[in-house]
C-alpha positions, 0 to 999 in steps of 0.5 A, spaced: 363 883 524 357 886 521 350 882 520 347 885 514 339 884 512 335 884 504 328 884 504 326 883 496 319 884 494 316 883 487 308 882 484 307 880 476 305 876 470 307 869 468 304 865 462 306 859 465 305 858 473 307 850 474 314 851 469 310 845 465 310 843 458 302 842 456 300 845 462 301 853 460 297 857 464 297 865 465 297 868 473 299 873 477 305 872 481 308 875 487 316 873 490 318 875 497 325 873 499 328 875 505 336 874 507 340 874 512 347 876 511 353 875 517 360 877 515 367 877 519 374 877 517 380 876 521 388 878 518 388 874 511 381 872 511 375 873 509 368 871 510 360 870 509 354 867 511 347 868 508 341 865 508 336 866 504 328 864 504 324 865 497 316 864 497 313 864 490 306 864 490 300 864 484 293 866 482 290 862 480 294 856 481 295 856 488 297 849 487 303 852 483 305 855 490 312 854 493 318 855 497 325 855 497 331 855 503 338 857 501 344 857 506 351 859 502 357 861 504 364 864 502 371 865 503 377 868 501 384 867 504 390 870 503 394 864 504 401 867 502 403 874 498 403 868 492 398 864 493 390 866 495 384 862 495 377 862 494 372 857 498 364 856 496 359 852 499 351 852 499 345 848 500 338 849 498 331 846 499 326 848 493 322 846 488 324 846 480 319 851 478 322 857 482 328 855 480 330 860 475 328 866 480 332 864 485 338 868 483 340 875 479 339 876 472 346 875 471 347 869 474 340 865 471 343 857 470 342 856 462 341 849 462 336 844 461 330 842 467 327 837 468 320 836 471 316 840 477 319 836 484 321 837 491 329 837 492 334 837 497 341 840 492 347 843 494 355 845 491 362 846 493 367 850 489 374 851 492 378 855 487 387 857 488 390 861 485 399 861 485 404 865 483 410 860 481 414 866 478 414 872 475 412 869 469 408 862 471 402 861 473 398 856 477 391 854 478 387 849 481 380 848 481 375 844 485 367 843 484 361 837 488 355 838 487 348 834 488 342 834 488 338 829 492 329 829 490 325 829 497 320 823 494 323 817 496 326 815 490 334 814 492 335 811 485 334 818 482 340 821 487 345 825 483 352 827 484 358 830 480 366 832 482 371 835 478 378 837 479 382 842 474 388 843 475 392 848 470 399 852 468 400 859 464 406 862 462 405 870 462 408 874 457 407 883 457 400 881 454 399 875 453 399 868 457 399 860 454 397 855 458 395 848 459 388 846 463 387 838 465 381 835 467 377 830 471 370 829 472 366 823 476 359 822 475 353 818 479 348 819 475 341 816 477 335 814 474 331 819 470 324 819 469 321 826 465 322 830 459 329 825 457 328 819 462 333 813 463 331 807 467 339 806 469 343 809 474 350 810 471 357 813 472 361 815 467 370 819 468 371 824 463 378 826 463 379 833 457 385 837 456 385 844 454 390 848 451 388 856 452 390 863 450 390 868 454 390 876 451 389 882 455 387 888 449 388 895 453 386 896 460 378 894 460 378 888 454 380 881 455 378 874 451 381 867 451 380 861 446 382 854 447 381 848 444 383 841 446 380 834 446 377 830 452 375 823 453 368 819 456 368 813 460 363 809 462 363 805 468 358 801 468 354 797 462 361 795 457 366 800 460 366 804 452 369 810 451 370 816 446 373 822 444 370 829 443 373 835 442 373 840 446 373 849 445 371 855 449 371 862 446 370 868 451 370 876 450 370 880 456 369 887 458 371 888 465 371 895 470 370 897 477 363 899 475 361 892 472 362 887 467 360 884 460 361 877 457 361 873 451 362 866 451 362 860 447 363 853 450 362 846 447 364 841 452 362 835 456 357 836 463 354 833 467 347 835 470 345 833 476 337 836 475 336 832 471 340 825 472 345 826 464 350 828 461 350 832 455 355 834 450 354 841 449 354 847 445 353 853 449 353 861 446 351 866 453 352 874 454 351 875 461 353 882 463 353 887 469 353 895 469 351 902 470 347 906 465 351 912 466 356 915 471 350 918 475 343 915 474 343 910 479 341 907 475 344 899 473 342 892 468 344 886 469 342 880 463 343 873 461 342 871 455 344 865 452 343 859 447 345 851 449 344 845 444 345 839 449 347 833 446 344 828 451 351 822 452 349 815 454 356 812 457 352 805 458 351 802 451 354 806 447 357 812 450 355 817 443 349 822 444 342 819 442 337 825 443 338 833 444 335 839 448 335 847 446 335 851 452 334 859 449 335 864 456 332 872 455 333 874 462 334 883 464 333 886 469 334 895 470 334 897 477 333 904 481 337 906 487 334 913 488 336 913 496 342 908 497 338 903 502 332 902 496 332 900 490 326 899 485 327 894 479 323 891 473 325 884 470 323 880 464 325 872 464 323 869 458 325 861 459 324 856 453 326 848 453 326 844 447 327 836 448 328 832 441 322 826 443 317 831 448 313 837 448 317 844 448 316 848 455 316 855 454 315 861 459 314 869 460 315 872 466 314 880 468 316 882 475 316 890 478 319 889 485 323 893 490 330 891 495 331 894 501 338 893 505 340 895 511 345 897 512 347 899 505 354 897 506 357 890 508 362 889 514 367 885 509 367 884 501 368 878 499 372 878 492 366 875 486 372 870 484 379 870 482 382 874 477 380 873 470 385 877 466 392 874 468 396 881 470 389 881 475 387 889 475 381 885 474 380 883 482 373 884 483 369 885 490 
């Protein structure tokens, strides 16, 4: 068991304090985020608990000001010498414009946000892993997430679970399998930049056929294309078929990772309480610039055309949303506990019916850890590639 503790300290620009369309205004900005990291592991498990306080504060603009309370926790279990399981949970208090800051560079959400308001939101992911045979494989996947606004308006309360489950059949190179889903929406009320006065709820059901193909010991891509059907459970109870596709190139080492992904499916968004058919391109990667530089860059770049689904009268896509994400940080680590860093963000949402949001944002700070190593690592995820060279801490 160890107790780990990070103390991030970071002062810059932006060009839009309140994250506002029509309200662009240039300030100072600082961000400090202290975190408190618990992690224990027992024969066969493993696991993590973090808490994270975040304050962003404005000048001028102190009316932009606002904080946020994050408690996440991992776990991973080893539950035969077939069968391994990853648990995930967290919950945050905030505000929407600190919303982008409040992870890494390579993990900044693409998606579309809505309005400034005070939330209580949180998820559950629970992902297994199983080896049929030596040749076939299973997986199950499990997401919930919520987003609940402090303000009195239960009517805006959001909710959405899905279940994947799949199976693949491995060859030396290659795996083909099959991935079915279902997804249940509670969406609420939604006044803002894509408003809807009705709460709905809506079933997706989708298969996805997939092809997997490790190229050498470091590249890896999937493609996969199938069909999904949405059901709107209120109103007239109208459904509709959409197709459904994902292609992803990876690069994936020890020292860090890279990937180039294209999804056009169906989503739920619970921010801001709608579905969307979307067309989503990113590059998100994490790596070493050089082997003894200690120096590293992690970005998230990406385009999202959102199609906005109404499963109420229609079920078809009346109104859309561009969503562009520029998001780079370089990172210094001249002694292990210290790291300095520099980061960019440029965010830029694009509504159909309402003016555009755009914001820039500068930042130079420093992290310091203590102590540098955790008692326990906790694996990122399950493996990506199917022979599972990739295991990632």
């Amino acid at each position: 068991m160890g107790v780990q503790g990070l103390l991030s300290l970071s002062a810059g620009w932006t060009d839009n304090a309140a994250a506002q369309a029509q309200l662009n205004r240039s300030a100072f900005v600082g961000d400090v985020r202290p975190s408190l990291v618990l992690t224990f592991g027992i024969p066969r498990a493993s696991h993590s608990l973090a808490y994270t306080f975040g304050y962003n504060f404005y000048f001028p603009g102190s009316e932009n000001n606002n904080y946020s309370n994050r408690l996440a926790y991992g776990g991973y279990f080893s539950l035969s010498p077939t069968v391994e399981m990853l648990l995930g949970a967290s919950i945050t208090q905030g505000q929407v414009n600190g919303l982008l800051l409040q992870q890494g560079s390579a993990m900044t959400p693409l998606q579309v946000l809505p309005n400034n308001f005070t939330y209580f939101a949180g998820s559950v992911l629970e992902g297994l892993g199983w080896d049929l045979a030596r040749s076939w494989h299973a997986s199950q996947a499990t997401t919930f997430s919520f987003n609940i606004p402090l303000d009195g308006q239960v009517a805006r309360r959001s909710y959405d679970l899905a279940n994947v489950l799949g199976f693949e059949r491995a060859w030396r190179s290659d795996a083909v399998g099959l991935d079915l889903r279902i997804d249940y929406s509670h969406l609420g009320s939604a006044p803002g930049p894509i408003s809807s006065l009705v709460v709905r709820q809506q079933l997706t059901t989708a298969a996805l056929l997939k092809w997997r193909h490790d190229l050498g010991h470091f590249f890896s891509f999937d493609l996969g294309a199938g069909g999904l059907m949405v059901f709107g459970l209120n109103g007239q109870r109208r459904s509709s078929f959409l197709p459904t596709g994902t292609a992803v190139g990876r690069y994936t080492r020890q020292e860090g990772t890279a990937e180039l992904s294209y999804g056009h499916t169906v989503a739920a968004n619970v921010f801001v309480s709608q579905s969307f058919e979307v067309d989503q391109v990113a590059l998100r990667a994490s790596l070493p610039l050089g082997s003894k530089s200690r120096v590293t860059f992690s970005s998230a770049a990406g385009y999202q055309h959102a199609r906005t689904v109404d499963a109420v009268n229609r079920n078809v896509t009346t109104s859309s949303t561009d969503v562009i994400l520029v998001d780079g940080t370089l990172t210094w680590r001249p002694v292990p506990p210290l790291e300095i860093f520099t980061r960019y963000q440029y965010f830029h949402q694009l509504p159909s019916a309402t003016p555009d949001l755009q914001r820039h944002m500068v930042l130079l700070g420093v992290n310091v850890i203590y102590p540098t190593e955790a008692a326990v690592v906790l694996p990122a995820r399950l493996p990506m590639r199917f022979d599972s060279t990739d295991s990632s801490n």
